[in-house]
C-alpha positions as CSV (number, residue, x, y, z in Angstrom):
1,X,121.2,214.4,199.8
2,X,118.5,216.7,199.3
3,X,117.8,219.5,197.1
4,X,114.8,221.8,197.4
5,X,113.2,223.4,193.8
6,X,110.9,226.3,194.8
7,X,107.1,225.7,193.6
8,X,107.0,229.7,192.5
9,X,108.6,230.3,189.2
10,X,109.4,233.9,190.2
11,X,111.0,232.7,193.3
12,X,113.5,230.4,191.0
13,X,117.0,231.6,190.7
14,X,118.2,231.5,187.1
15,X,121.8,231.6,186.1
16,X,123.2,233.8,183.0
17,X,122.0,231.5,180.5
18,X,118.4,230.9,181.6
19,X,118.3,227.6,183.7
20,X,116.7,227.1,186.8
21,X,119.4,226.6,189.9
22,X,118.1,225.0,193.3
23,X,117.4,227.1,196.0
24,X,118.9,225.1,198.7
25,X,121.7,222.4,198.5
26,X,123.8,220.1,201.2
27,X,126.4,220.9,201.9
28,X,129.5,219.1,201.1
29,X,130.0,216.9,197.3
30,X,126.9,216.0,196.3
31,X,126.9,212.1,195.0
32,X,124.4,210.1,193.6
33,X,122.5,208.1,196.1
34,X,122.2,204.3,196.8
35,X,119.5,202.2,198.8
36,X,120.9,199.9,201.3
37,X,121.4,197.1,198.7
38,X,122.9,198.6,196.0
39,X,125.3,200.4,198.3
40,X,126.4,197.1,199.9
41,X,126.5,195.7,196.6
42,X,128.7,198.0,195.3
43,X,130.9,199.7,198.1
44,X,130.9,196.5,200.2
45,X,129.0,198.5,202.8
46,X,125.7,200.7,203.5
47,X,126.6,204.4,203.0
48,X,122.8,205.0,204.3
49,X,122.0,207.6,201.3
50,X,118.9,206.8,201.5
51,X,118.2,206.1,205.5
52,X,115.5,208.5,207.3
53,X,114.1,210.7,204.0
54,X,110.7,210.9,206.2
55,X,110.2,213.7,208.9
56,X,110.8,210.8,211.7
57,X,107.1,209.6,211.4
58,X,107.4,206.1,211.1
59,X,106.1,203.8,208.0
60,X,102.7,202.1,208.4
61,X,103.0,198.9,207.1
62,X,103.4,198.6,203.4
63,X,103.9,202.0,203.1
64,X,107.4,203.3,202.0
65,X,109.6,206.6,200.9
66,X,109.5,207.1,196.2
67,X,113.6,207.6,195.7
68,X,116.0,207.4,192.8
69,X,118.8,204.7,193.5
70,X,121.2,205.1,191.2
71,X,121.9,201.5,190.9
72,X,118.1,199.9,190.6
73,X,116.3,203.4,189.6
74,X,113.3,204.6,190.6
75,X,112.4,202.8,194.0
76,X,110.7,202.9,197.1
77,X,112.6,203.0,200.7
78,X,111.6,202.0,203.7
79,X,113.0,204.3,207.0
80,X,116.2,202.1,206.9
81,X,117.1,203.1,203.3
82,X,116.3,199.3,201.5
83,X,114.4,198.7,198.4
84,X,111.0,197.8,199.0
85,X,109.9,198.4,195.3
86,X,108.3,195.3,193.3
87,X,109.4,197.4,190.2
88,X,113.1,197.4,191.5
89,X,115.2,197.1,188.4
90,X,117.7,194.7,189.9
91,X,114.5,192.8,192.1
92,X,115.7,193.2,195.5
93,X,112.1,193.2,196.8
């Protein structure tokens, strides 16, 4: 899931009551998002939320994608969607 928040305040929609709405959104429900552990943990399989948030390019070595799983929090991916982060709240790295 991705949604996209404009950089130029005078570009950013606002609804009746002030707040700022994104500009672009997937389509579909949106859901929370998973890395490859947590989903499997979880749903008993990989949902792939968080597979391919790069433009294609692959990793160098080390190197990974910052995400928000909602099961072990603020993460990094590798191109496959799995934890990578040595700050992983559940310690899947």
């Amino acid at each position: 899931m991705t949604i996209l928040w404009g950089d130029d305040p005078d570009r950013l929609p606002a609804n009746r009551m002030g707040s700022i709405e994104p500009i672009a959104k997937t389509e579909g429900n949106v859901m929370a998002d998973f890395c490859k552990q947590c989903s499997e943990e979880i749903f008993g399989e990989d949902f792939e939320d968080l597979k391919g948030l790069g433009d294609g390019t692959p990793l160098e070595p080390g190197m990974g994608w910052t995400a928000l799983c909602e099961g072990c929090g603020p993460t990094v991916v590798d191109d496959n969607g799995i934890c990578k982060s040595d700050g992983c709240l559940k310690g899947h790295n």
